[in-house]
C-alpha positions as CSV (number, residue, x, y, z in Angstrom):
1,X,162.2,152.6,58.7
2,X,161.9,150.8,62.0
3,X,158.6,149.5,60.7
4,X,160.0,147.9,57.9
5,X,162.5,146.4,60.0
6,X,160.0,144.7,62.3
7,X,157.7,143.5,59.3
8,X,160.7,142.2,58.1
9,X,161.5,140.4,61.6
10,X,158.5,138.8,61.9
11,X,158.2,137.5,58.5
12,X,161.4,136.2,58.6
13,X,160.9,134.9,61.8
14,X,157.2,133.6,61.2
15,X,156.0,133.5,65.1
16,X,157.9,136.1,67.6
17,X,157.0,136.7,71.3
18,X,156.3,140.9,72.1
19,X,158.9,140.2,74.2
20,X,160.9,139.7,71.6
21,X,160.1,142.5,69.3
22,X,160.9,145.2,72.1
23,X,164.1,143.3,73.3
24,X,165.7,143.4,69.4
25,X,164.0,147.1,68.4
26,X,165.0,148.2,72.2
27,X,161.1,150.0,72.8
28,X,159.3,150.4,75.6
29,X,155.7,148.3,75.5
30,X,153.6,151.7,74.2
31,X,155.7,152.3,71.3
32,X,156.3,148.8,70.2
33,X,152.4,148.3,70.2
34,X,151.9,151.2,68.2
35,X,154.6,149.9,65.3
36,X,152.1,146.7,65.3
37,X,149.7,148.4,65.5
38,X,149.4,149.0,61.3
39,X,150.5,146.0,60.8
40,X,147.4,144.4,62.2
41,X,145.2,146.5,60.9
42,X,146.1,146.1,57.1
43,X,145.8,141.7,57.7
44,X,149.9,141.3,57.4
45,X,150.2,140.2,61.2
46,X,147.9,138.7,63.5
47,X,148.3,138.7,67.4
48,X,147.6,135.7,69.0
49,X,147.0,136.5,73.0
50,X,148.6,133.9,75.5
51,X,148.0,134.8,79.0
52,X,150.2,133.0,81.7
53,X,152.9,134.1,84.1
54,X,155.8,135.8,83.1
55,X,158.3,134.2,85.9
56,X,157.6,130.8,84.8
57,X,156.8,129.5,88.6
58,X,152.9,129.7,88.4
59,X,153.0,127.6,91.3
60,X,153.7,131.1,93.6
61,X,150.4,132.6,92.5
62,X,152.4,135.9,91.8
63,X,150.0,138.7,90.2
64,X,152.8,139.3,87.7
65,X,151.7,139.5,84.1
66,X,153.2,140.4,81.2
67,X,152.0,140.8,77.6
68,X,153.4,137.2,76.4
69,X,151.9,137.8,72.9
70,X,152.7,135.8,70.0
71,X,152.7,138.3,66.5
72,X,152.4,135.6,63.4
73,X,153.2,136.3,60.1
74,X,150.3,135.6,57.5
75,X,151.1,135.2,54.0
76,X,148.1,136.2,52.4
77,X,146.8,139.5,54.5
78,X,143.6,139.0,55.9
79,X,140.8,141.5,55.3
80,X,137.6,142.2,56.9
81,X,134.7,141.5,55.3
82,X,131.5,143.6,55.4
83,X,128.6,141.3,55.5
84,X,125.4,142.9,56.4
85,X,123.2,140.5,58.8
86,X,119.7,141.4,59.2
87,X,118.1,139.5,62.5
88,X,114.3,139.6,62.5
């Protein structure tokens, strides 16, 4: 059910932060990756990684990171194609 509920988040949302997702769902970072974690696979989300500091003051040179992930909707689910490449 909770899976449904975040599909339905991020499509309605389009673009949502991880942050975001485990804020509104209330899970920890391991369980909210694992409910993506289908969702990526079968094409309906993709992850687009952003990596930056989490406080905002990047200036500090603080070793704080977070995952500041954007999840995007796609509308048409992407699918991986099998191409064989031979290299001679």
């Amino acid at each position: 059910m909770i899976l449904l509920e975040i599909k339905q988040y991020i499509k309605q949302h389009h673009q949502v932060r991880f942050s975001d997702i485990k804020h509104r769902f209330a899970l920890s970072e391991s369980a909210a990756q694992a409910l993506l974690a289908p969702l990526i696979r079968q094409g309906f989300v993709l992850r687009i990684e952003e990596h930056r500091c989490t406080t905002g003051a990047c200036s500090t040179h603080c070793e704080k990171e977070g995952d500041n992930s954007l999840y995007q909707w796609l509308e048409r689910p992407l699918k991986p194609l099998s191409v064989p490449i031979q290299i001679t």
